[in-house]
N, CA, C and O of each residue as an XYZ file, in Angstrom:
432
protein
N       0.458      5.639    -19.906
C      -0.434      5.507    -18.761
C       0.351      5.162    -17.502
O       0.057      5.588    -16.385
N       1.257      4.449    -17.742
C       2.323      3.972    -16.148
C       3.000      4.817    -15.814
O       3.357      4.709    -14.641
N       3.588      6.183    -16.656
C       4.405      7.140    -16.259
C       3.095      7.500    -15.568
O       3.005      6.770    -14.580
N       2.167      8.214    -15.649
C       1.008      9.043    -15.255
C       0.543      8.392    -13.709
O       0.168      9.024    -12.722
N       0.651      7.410    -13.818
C       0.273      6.885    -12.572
C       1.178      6.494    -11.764
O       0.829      5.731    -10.863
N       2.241      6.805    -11.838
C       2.843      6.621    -11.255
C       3.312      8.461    -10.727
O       3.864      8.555     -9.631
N       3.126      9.456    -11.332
C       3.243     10.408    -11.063
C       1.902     11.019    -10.006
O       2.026     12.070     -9.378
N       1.119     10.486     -9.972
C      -0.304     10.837     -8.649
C       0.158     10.773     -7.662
O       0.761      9.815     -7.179
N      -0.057     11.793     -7.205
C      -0.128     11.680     -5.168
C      -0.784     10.701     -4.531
O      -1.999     10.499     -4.505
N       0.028     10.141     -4.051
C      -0.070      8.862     -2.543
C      -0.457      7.847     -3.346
O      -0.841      6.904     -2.653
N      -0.529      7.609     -4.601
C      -0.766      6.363     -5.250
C      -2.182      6.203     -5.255
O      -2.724      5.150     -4.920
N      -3.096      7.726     -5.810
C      -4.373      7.860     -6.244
C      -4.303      7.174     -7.782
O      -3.364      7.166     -8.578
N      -5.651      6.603     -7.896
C      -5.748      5.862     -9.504
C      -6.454      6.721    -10.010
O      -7.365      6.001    -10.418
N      -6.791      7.959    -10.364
C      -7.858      8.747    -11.621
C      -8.686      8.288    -12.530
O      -9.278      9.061    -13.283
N      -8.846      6.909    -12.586
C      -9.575      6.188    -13.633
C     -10.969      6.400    -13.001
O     -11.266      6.811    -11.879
N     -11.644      6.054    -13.906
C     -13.502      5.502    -13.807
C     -13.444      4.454    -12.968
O     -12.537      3.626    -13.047
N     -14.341      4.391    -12.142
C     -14.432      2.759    -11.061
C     -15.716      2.881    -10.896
O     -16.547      3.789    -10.865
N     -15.684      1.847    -10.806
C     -17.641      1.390     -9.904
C     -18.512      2.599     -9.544
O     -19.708      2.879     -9.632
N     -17.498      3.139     -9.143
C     -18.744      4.463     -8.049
C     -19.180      5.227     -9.343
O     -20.272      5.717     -9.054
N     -18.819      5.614    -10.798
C     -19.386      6.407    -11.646
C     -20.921      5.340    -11.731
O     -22.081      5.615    -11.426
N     -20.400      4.253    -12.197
C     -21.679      3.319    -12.608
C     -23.043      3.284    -11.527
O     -24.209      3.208    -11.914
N     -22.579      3.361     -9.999
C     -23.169      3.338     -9.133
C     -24.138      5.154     -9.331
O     -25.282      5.273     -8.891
N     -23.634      5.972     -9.814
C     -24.242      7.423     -9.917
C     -24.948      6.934    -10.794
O     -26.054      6.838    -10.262
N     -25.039      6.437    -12.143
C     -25.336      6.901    -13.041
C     -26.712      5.915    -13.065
O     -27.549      6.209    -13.918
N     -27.014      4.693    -12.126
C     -27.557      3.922    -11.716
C     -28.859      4.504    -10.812
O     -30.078      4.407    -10.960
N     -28.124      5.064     -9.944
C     -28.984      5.931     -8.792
C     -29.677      7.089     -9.808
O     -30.705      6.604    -10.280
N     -29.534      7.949    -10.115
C     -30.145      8.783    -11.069
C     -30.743      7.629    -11.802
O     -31.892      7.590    -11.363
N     -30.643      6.926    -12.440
C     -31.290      6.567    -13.502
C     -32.626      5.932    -12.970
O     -33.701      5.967    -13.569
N     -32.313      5.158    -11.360
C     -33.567      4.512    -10.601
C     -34.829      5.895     -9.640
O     -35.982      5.825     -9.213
N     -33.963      6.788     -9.677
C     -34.375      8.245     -9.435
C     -35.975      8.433    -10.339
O     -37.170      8.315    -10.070
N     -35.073      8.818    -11.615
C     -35.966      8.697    -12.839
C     -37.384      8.453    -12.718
O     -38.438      9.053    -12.506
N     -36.638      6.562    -13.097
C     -37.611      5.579    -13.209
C     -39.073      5.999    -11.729
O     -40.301      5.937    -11.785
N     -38.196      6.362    -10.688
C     -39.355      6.458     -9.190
C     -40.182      7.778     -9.855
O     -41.401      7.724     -9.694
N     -39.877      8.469    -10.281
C     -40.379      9.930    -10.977
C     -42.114      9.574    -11.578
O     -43.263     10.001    -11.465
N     -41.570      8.835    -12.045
C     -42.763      8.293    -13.170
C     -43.439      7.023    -13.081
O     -44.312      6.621    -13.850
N     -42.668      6.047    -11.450
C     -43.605      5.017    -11.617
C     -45.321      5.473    -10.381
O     -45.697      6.519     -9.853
N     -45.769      4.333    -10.399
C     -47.096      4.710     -9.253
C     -46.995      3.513     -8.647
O     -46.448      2.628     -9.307
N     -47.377      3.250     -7.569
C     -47.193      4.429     -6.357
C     -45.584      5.391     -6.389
O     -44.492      5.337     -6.955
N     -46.308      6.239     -5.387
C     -44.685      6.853     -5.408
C     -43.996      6.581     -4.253
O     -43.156      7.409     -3.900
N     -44.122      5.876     -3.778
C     -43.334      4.727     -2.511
C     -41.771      5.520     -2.523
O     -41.469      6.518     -1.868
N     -40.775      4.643     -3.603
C     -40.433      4.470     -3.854
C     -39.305      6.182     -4.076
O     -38.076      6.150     -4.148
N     -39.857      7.032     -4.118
C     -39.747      8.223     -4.823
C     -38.104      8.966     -3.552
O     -36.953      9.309     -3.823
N     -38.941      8.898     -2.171
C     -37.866      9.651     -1.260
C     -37.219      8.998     -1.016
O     -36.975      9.342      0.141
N     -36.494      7.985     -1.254
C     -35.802      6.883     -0.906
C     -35.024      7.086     -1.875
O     -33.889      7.412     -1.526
N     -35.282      6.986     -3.462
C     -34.544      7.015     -4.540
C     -33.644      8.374     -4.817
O     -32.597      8.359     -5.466
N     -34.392      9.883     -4.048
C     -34.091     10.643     -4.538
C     -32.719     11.033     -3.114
O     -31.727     11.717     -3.364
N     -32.899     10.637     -2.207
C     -31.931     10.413     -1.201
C     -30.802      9.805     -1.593
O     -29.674     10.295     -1.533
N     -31.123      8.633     -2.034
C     -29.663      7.640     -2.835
C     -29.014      8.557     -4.266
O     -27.803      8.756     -4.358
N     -29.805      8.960     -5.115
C     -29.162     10.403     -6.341
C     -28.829     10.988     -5.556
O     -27.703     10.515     -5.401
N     -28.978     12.116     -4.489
C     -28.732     12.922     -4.252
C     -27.066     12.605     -3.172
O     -26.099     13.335     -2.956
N     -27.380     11.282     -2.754
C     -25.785     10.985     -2.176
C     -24.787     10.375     -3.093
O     -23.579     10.498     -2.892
N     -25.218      9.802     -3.970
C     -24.385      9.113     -4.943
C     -23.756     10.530     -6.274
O     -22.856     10.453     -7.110
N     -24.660     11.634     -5.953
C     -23.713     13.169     -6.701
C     -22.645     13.534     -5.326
O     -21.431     13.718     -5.421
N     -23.174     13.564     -4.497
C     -21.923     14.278     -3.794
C     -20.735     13.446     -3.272
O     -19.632     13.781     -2.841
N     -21.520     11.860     -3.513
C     -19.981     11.085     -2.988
C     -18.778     10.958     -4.671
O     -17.553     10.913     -4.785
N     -19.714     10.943     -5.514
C     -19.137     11.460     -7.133
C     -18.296     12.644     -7.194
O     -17.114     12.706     -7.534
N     -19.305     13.853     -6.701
C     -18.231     15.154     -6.926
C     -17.545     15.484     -5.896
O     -17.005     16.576     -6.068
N     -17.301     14.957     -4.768
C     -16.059     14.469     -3.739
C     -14.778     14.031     -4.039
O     -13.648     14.330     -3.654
N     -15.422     12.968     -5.106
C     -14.085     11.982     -5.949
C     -13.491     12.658     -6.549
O     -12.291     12.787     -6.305
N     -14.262     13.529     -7.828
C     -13.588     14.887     -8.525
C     -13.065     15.557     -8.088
O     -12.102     16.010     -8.706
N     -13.393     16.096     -6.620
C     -12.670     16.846     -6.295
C     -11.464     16.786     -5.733
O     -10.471     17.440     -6.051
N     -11.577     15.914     -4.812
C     -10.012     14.929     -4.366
C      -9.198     14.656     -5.409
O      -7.999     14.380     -5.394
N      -9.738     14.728     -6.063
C      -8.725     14.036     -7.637
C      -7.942     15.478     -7.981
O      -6.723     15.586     -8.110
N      -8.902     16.542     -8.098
C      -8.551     18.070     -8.707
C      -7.408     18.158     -7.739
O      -6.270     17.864     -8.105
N      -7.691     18.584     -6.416
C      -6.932     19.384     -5.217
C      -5.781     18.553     -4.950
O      -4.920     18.991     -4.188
N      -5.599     16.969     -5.679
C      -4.158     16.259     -5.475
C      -4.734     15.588     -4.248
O      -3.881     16.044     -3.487
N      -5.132     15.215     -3.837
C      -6.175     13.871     -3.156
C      -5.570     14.487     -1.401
O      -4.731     13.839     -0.776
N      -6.105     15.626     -0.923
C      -5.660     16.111      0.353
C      -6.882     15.039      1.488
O      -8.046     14.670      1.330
N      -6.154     14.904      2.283
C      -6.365     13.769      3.319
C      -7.848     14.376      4.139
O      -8.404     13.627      4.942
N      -8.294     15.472      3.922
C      -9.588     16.012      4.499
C     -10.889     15.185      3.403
O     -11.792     14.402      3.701
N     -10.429     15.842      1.939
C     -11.324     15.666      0.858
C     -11.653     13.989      0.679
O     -12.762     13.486      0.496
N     -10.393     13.320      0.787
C     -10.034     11.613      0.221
C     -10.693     11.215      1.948
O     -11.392     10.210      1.822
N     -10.678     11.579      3.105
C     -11.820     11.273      3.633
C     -13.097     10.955      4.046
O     -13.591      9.994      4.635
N     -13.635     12.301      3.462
C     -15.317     12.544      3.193
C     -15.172     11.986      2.108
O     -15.974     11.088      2.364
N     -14.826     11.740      1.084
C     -15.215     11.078     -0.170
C     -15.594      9.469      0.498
O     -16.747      9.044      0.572
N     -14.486      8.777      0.910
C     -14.764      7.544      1.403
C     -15.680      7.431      2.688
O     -16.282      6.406      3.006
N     -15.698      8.430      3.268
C     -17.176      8.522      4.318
C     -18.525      8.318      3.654
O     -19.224      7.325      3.856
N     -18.848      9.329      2.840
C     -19.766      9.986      1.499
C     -20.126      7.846      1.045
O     -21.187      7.315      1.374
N     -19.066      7.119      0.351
C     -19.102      5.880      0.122
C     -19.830      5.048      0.981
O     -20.703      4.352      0.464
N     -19.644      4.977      2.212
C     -20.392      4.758      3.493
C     -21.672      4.903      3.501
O     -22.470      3.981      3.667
N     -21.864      5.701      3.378
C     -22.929      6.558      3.185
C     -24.379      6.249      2.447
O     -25.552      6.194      2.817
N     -23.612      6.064      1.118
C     -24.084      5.703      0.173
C     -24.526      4.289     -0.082
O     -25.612      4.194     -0.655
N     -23.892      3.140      0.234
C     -23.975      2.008      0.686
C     -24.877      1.484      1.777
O     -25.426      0.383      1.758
N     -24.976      2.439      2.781
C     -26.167      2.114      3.402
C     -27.396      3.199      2.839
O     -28.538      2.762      2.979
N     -27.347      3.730      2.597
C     -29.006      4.562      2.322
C     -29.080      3.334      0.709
O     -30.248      3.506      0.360
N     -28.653      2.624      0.007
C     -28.984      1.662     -1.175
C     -29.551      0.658     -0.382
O     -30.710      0.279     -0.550
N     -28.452     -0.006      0.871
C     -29.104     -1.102      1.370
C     -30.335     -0.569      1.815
O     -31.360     -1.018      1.303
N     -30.409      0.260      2.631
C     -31.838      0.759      3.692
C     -32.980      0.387      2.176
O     -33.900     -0.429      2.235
N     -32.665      1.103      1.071
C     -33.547      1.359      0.474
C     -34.051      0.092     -0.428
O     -35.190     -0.129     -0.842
N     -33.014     -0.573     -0.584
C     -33.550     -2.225     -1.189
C     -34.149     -2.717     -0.345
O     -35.129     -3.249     -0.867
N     -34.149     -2.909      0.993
C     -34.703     -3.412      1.822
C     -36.058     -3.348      1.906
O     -36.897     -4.216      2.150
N     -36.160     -1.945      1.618
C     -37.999     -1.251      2.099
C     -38.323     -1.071      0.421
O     -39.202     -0.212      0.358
N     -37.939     -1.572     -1.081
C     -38.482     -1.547     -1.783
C     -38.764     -3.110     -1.978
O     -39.836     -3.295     -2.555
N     -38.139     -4.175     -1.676
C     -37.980     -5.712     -1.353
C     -39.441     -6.197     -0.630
O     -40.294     -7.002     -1.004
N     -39.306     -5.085      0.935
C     -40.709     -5.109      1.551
C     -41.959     -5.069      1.101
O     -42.901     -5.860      1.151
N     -41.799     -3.983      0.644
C     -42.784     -3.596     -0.384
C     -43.663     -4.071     -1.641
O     -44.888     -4.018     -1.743
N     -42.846     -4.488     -2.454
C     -43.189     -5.215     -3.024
C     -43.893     -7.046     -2.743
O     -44.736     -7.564     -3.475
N     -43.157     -7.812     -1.324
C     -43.972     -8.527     -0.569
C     -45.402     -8.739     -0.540
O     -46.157     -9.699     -0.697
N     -45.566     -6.866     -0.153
C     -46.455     -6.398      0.774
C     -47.589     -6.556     -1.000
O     -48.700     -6.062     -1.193
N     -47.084     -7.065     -1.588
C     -47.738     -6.052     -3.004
C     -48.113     -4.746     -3.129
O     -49.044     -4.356     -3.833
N     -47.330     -3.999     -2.390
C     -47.486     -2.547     -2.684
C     -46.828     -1.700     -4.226
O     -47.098     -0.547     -4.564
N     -46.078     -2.509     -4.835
C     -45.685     -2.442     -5.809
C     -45.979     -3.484     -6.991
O     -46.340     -4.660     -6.933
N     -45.681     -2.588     -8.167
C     -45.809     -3.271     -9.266
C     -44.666     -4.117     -9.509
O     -43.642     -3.441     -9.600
N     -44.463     -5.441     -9.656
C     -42.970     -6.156     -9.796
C     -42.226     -5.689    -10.915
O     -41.012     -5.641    -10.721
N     -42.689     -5.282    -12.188
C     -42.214     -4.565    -13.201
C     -41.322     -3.092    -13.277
O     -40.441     -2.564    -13.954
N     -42.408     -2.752    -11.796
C     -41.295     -1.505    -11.232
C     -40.328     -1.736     -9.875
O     -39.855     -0.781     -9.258
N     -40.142     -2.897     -9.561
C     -39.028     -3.007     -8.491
C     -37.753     -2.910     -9.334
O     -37.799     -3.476    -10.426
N     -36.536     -2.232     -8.969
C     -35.286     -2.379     -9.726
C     -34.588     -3.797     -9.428
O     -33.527     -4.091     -9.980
């Protein structure tokens, strides 16, 4: 494993990190908005899946192409990104639930 990593361009790590868990999270709260009621909850969730795949297959791809300084950009932009449309969206499901517009069983 130390020869290998030490052989990556610019001192990229190829491993699994946070951001897979963070996809697989977002889809999974996606889901859950699919099928809960109200559907509050629904364009908000499917905004956060839908950025948390492309800041994912960004990573892949930077990783594939040898981590070129355009791709390893937008990937960490994409991160940005992603981080605020979660906050925006905890925020207004947090509200919400306040408001009792939600079921507490379905807040994540």
């Amino acid at each position: 494993m130390a020869e290998f990593l030490r052989e990556c361009p610019y001192g990229a790590v190829p491993a699994p990190h946070d951001g897979y868990a963070v996809w697989i999270v977002a889809l999974w709260h996606w889901l859950d908005a699919l099928r809960s009621r109200p559907k509050g909850p629904l364009t908000g969730a499917l905004l956060l899946a839908v950025a948390a795949t492309l800041q994912a297959s960004l990573g892949i791809l930077t990783l594939i192409h040898q981590v070129p300084i355009g791709l390893a950009l937008a990937h960490q932009g994409m991160a940005m990104i992603v981080l605020a449309l979660a906050t925006l969206h905890a925020a207004r499901l947090g509200a919400a639930a306040r408001r009792g517009a939600l079921a507490p069983e379905r807040v994540l």
